[in-house]
C-alpha positions in Angstrom: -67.3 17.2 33.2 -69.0 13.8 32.7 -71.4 14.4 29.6 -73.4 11.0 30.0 -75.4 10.4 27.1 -75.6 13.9 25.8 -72.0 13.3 24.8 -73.5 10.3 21.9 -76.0 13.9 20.1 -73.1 15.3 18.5 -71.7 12.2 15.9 -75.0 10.6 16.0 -76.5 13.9 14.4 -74.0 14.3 12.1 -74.3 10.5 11.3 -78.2 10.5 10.4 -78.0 14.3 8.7 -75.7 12.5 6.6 -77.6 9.6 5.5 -80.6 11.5 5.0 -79.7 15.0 3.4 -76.3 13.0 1.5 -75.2 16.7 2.5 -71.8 15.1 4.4 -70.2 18.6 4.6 -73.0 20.1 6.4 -73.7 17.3 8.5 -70.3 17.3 9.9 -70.3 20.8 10.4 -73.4 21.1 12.1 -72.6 17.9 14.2 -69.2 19.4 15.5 -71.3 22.7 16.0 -73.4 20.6 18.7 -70.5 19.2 20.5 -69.0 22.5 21.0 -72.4 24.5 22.0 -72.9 21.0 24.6 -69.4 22.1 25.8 -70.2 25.4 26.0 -72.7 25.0 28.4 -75.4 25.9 26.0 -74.3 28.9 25.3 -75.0 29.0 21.3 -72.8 32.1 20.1 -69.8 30.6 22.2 -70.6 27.1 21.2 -70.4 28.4 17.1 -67.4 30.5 18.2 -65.3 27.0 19.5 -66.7 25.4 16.6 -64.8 27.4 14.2 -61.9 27.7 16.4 -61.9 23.8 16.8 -61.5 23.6 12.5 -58.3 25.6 13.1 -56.9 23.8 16.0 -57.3 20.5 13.5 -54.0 21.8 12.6 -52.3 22.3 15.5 -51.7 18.1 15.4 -48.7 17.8 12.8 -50.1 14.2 11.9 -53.7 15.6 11.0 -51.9 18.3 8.8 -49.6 15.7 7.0 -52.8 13.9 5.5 -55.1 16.9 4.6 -52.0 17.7 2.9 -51.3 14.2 1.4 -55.6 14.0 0.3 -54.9 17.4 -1.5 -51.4 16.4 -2.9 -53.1 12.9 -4.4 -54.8 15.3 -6.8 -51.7 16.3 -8.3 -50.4 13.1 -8.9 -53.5 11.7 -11.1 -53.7 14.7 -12.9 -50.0 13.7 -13.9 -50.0 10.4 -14.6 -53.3 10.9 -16.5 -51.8 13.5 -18.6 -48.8 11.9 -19.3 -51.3 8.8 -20.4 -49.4 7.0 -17.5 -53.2 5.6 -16.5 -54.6 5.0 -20.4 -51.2 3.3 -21.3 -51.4 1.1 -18.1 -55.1 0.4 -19.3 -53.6 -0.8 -22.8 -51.1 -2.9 -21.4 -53.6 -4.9 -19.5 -55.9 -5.3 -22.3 -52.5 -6.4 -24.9 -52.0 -9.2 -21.9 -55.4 -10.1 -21.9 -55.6 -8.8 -18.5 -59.3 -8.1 -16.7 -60.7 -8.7 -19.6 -64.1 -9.4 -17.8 -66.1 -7.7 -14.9 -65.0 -10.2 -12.8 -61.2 -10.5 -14.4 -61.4 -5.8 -12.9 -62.6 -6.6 -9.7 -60.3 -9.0 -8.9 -57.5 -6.6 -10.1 -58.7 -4.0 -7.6 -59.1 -6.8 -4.9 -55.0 -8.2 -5.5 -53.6 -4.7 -5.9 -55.2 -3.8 -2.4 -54.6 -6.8 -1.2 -50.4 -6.6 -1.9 -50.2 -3.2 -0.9 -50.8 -3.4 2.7 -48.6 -0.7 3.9 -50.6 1.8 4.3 -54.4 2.2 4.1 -54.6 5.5 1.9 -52.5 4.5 -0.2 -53.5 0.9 -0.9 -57.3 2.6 -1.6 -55.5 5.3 -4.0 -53.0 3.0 -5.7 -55.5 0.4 -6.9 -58.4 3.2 -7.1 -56.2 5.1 -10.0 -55.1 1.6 -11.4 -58.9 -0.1 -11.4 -60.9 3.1 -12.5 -60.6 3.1 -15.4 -61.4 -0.3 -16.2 -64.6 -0.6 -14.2 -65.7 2.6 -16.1 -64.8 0.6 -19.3 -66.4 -2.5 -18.2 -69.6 -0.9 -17.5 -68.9 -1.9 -13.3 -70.4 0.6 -10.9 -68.4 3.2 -8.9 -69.5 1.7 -5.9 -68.6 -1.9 -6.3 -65.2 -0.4 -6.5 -65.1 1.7 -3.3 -66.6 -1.3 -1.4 -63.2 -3.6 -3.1 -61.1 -0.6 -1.8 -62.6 -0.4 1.2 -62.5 -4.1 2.4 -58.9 -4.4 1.2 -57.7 -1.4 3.0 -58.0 -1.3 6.9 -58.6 -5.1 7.3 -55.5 -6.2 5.7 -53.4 -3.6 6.9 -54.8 -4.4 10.8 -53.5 -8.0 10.1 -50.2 -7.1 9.6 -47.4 -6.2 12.0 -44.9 -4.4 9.6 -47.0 -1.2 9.1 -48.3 2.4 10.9 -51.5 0.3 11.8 -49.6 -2.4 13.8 -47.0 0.5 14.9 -49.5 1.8 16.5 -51.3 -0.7 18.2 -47.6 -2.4 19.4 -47.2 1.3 20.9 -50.7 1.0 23.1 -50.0 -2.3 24.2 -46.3 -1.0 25.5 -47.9 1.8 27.0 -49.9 -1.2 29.2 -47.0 -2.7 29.9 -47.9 -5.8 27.9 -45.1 -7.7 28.3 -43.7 -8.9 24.3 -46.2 -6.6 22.5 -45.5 -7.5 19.5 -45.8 -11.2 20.0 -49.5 -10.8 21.8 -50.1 -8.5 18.4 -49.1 -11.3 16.4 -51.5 -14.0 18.1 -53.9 -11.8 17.8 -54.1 -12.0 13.4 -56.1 -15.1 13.5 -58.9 -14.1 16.0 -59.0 -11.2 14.3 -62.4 -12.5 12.8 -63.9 -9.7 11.3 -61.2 -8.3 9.5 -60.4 -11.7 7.8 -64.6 -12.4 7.2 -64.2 -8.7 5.3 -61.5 -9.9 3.5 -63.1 -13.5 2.1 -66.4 -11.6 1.9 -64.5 -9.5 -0.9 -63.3 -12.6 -2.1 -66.5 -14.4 -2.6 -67.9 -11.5 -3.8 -65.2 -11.3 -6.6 -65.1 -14.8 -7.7 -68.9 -15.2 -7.5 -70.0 -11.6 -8.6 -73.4 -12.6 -6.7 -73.9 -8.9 -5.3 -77.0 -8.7 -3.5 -78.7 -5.4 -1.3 -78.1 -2.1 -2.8 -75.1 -3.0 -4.5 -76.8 -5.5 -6.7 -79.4 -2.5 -8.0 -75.9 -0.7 -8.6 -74.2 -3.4 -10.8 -77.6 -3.7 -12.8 -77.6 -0.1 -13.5 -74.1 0.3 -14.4 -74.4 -2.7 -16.9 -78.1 -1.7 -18.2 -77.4 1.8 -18.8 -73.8 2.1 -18.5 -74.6 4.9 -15.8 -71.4 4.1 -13.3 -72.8 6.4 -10.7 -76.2 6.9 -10.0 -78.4 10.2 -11.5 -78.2 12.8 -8.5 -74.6 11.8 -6.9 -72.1 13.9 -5.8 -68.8 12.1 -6.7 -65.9 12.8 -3.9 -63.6 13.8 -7.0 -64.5 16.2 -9.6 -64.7 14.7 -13.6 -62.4 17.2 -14.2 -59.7 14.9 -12.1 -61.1 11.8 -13.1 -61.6 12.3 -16.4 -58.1 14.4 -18.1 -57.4 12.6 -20.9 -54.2 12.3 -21.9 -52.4 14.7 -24.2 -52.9 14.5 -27.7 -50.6 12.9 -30.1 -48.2 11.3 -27.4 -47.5 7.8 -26.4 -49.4 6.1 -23.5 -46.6 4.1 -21.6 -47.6 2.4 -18.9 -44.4 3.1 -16.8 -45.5 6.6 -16.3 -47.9 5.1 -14.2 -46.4 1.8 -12.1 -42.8 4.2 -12.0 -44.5 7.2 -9.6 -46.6 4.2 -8.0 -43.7 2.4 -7.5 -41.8 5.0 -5.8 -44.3 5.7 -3.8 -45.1 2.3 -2.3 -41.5 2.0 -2.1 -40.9 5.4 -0.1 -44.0 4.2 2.5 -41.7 1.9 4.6 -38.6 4.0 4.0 -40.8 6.7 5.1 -41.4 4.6 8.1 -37.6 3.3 8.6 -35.9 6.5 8.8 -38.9 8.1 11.3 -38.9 5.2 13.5 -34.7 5.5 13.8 -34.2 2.3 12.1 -37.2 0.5 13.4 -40.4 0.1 10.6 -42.9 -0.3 13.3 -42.0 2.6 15.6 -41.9 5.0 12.4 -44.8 7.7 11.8 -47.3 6.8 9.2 -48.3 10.6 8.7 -44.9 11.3 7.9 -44.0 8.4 5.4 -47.3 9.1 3.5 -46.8 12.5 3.0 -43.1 11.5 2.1 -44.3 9.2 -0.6 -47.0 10.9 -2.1 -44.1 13.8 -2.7 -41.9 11.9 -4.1 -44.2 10.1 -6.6 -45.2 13.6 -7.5 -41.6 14.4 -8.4 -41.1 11.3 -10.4 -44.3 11.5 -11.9 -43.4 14.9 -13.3 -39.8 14.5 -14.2 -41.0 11.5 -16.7 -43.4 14.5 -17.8 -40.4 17.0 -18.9 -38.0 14.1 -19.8 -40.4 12.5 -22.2 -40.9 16.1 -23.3 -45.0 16.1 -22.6 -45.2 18.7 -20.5 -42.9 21.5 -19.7 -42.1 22.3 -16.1 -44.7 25.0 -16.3 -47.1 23.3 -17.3 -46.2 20.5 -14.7 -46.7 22.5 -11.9 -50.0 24.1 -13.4 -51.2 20.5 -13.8 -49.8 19.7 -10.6 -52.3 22.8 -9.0 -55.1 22.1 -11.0 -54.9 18.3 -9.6 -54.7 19.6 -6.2 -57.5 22.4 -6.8 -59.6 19.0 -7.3 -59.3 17.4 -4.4 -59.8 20.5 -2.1 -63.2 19.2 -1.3 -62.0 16.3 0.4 -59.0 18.1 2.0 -62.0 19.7 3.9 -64.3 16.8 4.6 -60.7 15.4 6.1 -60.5 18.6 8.1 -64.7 18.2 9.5 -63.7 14.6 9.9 -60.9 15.2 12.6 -62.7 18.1 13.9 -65.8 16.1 14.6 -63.5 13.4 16.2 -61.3 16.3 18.6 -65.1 17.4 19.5 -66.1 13.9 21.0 -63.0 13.1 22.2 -63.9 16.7 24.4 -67.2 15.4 24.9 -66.6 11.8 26.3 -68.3 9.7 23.8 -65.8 7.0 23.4 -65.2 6.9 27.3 -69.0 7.1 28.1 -69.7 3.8 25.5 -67.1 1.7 27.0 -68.3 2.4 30.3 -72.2 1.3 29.6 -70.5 -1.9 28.8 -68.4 -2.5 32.1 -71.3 -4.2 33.8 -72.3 -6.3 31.1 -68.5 -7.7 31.3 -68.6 -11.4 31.6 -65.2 -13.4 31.2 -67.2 -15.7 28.4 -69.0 -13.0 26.6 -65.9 -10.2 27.2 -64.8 -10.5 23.4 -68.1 -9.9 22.3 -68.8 -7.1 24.4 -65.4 -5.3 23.4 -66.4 -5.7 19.8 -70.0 -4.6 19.7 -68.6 -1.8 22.2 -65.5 -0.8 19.8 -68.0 -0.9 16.7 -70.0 1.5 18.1 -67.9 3.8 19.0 -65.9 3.8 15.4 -70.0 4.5 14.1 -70.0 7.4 16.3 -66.4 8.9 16.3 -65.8 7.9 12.6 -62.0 6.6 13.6 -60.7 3.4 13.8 -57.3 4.4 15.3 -59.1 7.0 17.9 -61.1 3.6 19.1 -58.0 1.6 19.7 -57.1 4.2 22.0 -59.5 4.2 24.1 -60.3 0.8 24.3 -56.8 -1.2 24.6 -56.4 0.8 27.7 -59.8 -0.9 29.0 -59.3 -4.1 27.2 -55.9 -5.7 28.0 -56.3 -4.7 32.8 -59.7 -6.2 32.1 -58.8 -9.2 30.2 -55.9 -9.6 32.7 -57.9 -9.3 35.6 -61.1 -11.6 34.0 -58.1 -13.9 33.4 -59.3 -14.1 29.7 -57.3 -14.9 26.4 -55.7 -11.1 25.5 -54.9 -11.9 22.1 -58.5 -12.3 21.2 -59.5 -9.6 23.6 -57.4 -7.6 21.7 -58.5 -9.0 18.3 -62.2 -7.6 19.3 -61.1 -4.3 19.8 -59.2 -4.3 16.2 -61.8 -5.9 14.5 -64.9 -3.5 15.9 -62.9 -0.7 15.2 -62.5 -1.6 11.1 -66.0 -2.3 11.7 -67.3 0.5 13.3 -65.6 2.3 10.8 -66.6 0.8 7.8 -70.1 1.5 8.0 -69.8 5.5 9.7 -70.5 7.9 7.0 -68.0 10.0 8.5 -65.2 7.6 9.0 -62.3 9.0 7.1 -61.0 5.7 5.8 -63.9 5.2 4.1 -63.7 8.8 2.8 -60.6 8.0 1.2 -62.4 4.8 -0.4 -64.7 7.1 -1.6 -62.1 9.5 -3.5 -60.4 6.5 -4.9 -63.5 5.2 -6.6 -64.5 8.7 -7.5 -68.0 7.2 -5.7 -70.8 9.1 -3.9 -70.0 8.4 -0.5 -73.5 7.9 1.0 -73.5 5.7 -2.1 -70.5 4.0 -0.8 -71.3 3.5 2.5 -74.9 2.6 1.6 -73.8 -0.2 -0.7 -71.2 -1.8 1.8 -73.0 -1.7 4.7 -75.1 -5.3 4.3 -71.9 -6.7 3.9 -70.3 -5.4 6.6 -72.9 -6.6 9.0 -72.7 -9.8 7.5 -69.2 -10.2 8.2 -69.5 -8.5 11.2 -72.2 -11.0 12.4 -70.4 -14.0 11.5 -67.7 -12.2 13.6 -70.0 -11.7 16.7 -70.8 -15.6 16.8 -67.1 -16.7 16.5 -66.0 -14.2 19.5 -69.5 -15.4 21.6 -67.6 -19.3 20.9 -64.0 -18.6 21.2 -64.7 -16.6 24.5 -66.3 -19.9 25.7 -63.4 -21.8 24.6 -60.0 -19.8 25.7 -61.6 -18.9 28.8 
């Protein structure tokens, strides 16, 4: 059944519930709730009824099961490496080198790890998140400042690069077009990939500036006035409980028992992805490798643990519970995240966007129209990924038949997906961001948005002149 423009109530509910009650749980909840009473033909009790049912079907999908369970595992492994004063030592070892001494010395930090570690998103945010922390909190920078570094490290570096489950995937939609050497139109696509790169050097000026401006400028001033990271009122995405174990008393804090399970885990990310993909990096599964590496950095974390004789194996794995315990919460919001993307995936959103668009396709203005039309979507559905989808399919026949440049056709959809997803309160990348920052995440995503737009803008006008020019 074609839901029209009923199909856009369900995220877009969810969406404002969320800005304006900051009650992101509920909003979801109530926003998949709608989608499933809409596709129960108004029938409330049977609408609720597939509402509940759609939260258990999430796990039906072995790949959305793999990174609830990597979110809750995460918890175990700071809880670890904080105990073991893995994180604190880490901390000392930059300070001994002279290392982000300054505000601007951290947030570059944050912005080079993220920016190295482009393997996968999740675990570029959480790797430099558990490495940065703790030296924004000691630098008096704000919680969100951080999220927004994650964040705009994260997706738009790892849609630029080839070698990871982001450009598997994408290589795997364009094959499924028939896109003759897919990985080759991939590659040509990195450099019109404008608004992934304007994220990035926004970061960058950002950083190297520090001239902050919107909401996160009222953030930085009251992180250094009153030392308040997070605002009075917020609801950080992990507990202080997780952020906040100090290490036990009376050991030594040795940075290896930080960069070792980090190590292993970046390490295990594109082995992960080798050995899933039969040899081939970019046809391996990104759920799988994540959930691979996050386990083994667990392991390592906690043998260092019971070899350095800090913890006993007990107490490891009552460490290891309590860490996961923590991040429960987010576990969930990951679950309402998926479930709220399965319900408009039912419903037709993404299908029903791209079609308003179809007679506004012009071969000049195409790229524009695919990216406003792919950022949209991402706003509504909350997934980058779930956009590509839908709209290589419609991108790369209509390109061909427009007889306009597919590479930066292609580069629209990519870059209005990161987009789109950057600024959705229930985008699960940004979720993730959130966690890693230990940030509010209405916080989060009320901070980055001017600077999304502005990228994003800057990438509007560049598409509008490149579609005049490769026509």
């Amino acid at each position: 059944m074609d839901y029209g423009w009923i199909s856009v109530i369900p995220p877009l509910l969810a969406i404002v519930l969320a800005i304006t009650t900051r009650q992101v749980y509920l909003s979801l909840f109530l926003g998949i709730l709608a989608g499933w009473i809409i596709l129960s033909d108004w029938n409330f009790a049977a609408g609720v009824a597939a509402g509940i049912e759609s939260l258990v079907m999430v796990f039906q999908s072995p790949g959305n099961t793999r990174v609830i369970i990597f979110c809750a595992l995460i918890g175990a492994l700071i809880t670890l490496t904080q105990r073991s004063g893995g994180v604190s030592g880490f901390t000392l070892w930059v300070q001994r080198r002279k290392l982000a001494q300054t505000p601007r010395g951290a947030a570059a930090m944050a912005g080079i790890i993220g920016f190295v570690i482009f393997i996968e998103s999740s675990i570029c945010c959480l790797v430099s998140g558990s490495v940065s922390r703790p030296l924004f909190e000691r630098l008096r920078m704000s919680r969100e400042k951080l999220a927004y570094i994650l964040d705009s490290t994260s997706a738009p570096v790892c849609i630029l690069i080839p070698l990871n489950a982001w450009g598997a995937f994408v290589i795997g939609l364009l094959e499924s077009e028939r896109v003759e050497e897919p990985i080759s139109v991939f590659i040509r696509s990195i450099p019109l990939n404008f608004y992934a790169i304007f994220a990035i050097l926004m970061v960058a000026f950002i950083i190297i500036t520090f001239r902050d401006f919107g909401p996160m400028k009222k953030a930085e001033e009251r992180a250094r006035s009153t030392g308040k990271t997070i605002a009075d009122g917020a609801v950080p995405m992990v507990s202080a409980e997780i952020t906040s174990l100090e290490p036990k008393a009376q050991i030594p804090h040795r940075a290896r028992n930080l960069i070792l399970p980090v190590g292993v885990m970046m390490i295990m990310m594109p082995l992960g992805l080798y050995i899933t993909g039969d040899g081939q990096i970019t046809a391996g599964t990104g759920s799988t490798a994540v959930l691979w590496s996050v386990i083994a950095a667990i392991a390592v974390a906690g043998a260092l643990t019971v070899f350095q004789r800090i913890l006993s194996v007990r107490e490891v794995f009552e460490l290891s519970l309590k860490g996961i315990g923590g991040l429960i919460p987010l576990a969930i919001l990951m679950m309402l995240a998926f479930a709220i993307g399965d319900t408009t995936r039912e419903l037709g959103t993404g299908v029903y966007v791209a079609s308003l668009s179809e007679d506004l396709l012009h071969p000049t203005l195409l790229a524009a129209i695919l990216f406003i039309t792919s950022a949209f979507i991402a706003f509504s559905t909350g997934t980058s990924w779930g956009v590509f989808a839908i709209m290589v399919p419609i991108a790369v026949p209509t390109a061909m038949a427009l007889e306009v440049s597919l590479p930066l056709s292609l580069a629209a959809v990519l870059g209005g997906g990161v987009f789109g997803d950057h600024v959705s309160p229930i985008s699960d990348t940004s979720l993730v961001s959130s966690m890693a920052a230990a940030s509010d995440h209405i916080d989060h995503v009320r901070t980055q948005m001017p600077y999304a737009l502005l990228a994003a803008a800057a990438a509007l006008i560049f598409f509008v002149l490149f579609g005049m020019v490769l026509h």
